[in-house]
C-alpha positions as a Markdown table, in Angstrom:
| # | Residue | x | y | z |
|---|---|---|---|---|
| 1 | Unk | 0.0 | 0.0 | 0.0 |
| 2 | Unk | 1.3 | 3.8 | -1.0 |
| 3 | Unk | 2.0 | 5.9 | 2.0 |
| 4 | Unk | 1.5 | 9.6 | 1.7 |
| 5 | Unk | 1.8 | 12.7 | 3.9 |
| 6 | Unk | 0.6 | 16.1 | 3.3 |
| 7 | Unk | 1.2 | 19.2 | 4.3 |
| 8 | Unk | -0.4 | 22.6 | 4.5 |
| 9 | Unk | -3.9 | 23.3 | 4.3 |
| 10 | Unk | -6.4 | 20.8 | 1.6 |
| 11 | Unk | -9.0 | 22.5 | 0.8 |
| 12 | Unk | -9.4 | 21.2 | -2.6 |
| 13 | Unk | -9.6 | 17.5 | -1.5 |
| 14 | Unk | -6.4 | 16.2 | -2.7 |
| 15 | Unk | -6.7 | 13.8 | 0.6 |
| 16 | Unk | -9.6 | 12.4 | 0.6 |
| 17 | Unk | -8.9 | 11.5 | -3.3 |
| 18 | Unk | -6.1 | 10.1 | -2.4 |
| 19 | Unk | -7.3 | 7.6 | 0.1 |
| 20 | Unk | -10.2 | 7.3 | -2.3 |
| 21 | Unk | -7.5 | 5.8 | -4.4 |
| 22 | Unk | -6.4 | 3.7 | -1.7 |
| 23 | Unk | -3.3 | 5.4 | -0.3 |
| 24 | Unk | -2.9 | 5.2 | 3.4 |
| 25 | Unk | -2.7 | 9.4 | 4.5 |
| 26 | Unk | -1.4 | 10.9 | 7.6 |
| 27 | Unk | -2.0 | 14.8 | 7.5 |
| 28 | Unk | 0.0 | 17.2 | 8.9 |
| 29 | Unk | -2.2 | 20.0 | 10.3 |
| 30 | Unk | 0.1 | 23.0 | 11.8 |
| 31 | Unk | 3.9 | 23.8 | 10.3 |
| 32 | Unk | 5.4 | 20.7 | 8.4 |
| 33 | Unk | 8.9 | 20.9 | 10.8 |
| 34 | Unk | 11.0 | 18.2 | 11.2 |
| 35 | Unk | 9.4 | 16.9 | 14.5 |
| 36 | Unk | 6.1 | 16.7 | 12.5 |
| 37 | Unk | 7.3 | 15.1 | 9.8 |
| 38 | Unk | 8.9 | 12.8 | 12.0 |
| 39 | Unk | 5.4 | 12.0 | 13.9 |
| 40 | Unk | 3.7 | 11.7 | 10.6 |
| 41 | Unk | 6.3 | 9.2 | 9.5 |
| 42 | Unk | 7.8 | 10.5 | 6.5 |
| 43 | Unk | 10.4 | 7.7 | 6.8 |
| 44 | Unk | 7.9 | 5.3 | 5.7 |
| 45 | Unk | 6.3 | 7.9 | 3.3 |
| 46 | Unk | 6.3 | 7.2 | -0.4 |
| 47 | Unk | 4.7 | 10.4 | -1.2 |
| 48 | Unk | 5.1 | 14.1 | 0.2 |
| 49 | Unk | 2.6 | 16.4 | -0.9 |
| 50 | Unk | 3.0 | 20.0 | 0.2 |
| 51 | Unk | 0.1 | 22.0 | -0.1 |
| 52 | Unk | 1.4 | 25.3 | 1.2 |
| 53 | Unk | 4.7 | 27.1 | -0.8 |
| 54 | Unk | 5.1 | 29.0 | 2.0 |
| 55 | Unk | 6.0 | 26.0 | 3.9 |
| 56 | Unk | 8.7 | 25.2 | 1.2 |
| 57 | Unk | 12.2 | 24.5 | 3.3 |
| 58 | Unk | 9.9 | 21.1 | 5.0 |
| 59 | Unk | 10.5 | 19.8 | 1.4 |
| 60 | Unk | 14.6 | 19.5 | 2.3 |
| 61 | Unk | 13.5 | 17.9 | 5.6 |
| 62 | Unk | 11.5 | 15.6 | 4.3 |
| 63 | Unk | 14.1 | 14.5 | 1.7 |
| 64 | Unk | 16.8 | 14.7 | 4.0 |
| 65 | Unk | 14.6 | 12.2 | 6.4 |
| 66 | Unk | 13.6 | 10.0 | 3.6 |
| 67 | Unk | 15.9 | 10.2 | 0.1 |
| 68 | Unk | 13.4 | 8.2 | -1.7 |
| 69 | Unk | 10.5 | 10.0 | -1.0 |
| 70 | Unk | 8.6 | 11.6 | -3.8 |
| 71 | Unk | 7.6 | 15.3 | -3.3 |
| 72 | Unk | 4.7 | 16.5 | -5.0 |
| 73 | Unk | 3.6 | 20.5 | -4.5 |
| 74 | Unk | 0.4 | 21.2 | -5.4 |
| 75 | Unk | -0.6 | 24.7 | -4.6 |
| 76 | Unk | -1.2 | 27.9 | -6.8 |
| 77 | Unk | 1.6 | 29.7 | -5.6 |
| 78 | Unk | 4.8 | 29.9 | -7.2 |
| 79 | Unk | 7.5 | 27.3 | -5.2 |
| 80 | Unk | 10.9 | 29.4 | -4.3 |
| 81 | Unk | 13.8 | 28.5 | -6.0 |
| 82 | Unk | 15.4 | 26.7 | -3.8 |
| 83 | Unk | 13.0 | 24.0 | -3.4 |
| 84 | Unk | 12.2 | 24.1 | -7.0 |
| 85 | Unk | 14.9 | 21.2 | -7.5 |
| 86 | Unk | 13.8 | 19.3 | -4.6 |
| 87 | Unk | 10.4 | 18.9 | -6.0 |
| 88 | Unk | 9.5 | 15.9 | -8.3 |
| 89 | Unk | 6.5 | 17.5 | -9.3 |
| 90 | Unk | 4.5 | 21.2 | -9.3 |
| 91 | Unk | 1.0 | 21.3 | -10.0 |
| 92 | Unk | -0.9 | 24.3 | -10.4 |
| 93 | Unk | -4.9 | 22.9 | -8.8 |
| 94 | Unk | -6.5 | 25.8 | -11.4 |
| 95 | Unk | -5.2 | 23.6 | -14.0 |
| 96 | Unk | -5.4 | 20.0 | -12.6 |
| 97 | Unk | -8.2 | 18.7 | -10.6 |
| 98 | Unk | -7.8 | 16.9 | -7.3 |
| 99 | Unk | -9.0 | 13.3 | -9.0 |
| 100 | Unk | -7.0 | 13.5 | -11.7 |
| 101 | Unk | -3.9 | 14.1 | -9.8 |
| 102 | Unk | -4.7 | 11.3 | -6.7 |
| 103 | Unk | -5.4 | 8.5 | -9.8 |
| 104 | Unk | -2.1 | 9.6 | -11.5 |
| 105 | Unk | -0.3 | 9.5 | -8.7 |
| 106 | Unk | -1.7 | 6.6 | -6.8 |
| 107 | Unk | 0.0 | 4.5 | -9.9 |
């Protein structure tokens, strides 16, 4: 089974999509640190999704926690530069629904 955490705020639904899709989902509610990521078991995590650009530098924790993990912003915002490399993909949710993107990445 697929593992995924998120972070930052889901209003659009990307969660509950995703678990629709049958990935097992831990959300991270407040500031996506390392302690939280830690809790939320990003270790295990086959999929970081980071709803919240502003909360950009959690994408280096999370990779520097778990190498293999795949990091997936989805927010409207443009992603600083830094992070931009760090990020496997950047999805714009104005241009790509929330089921479209759970089925493709629940493959």
């Amino acid at each position: 089974m697929m593992r995924a955490v998120i972070a930052g705020s889901d209003e659009d639904g990307l969660g509950r999509a995703l678990e629709s899709e049958g990935v097992e989902l831990t959300t991270i509610g407040g500031v996506a640190s390392r302690p939280a990521l830690e809790d939320a078991a990003i270790t295990d995590a086959d999929l970081f999704v980071l709803m919240d650009v502003g909360q950009a530098t959690a994408i280096a924790v999370a990779k520097d926690l778990n190498p293999e993990v795949r990091v997936v912003v989805y927010d409207e915002n443009s992603i600083p530069e830094f992070a931009r490399s760090q990020a496997d993909l950047i999805l714009d949710p104005d241009l790509l629904g929330v089921e479209t993107v759970a089925e493709e990445l629940a493959v």
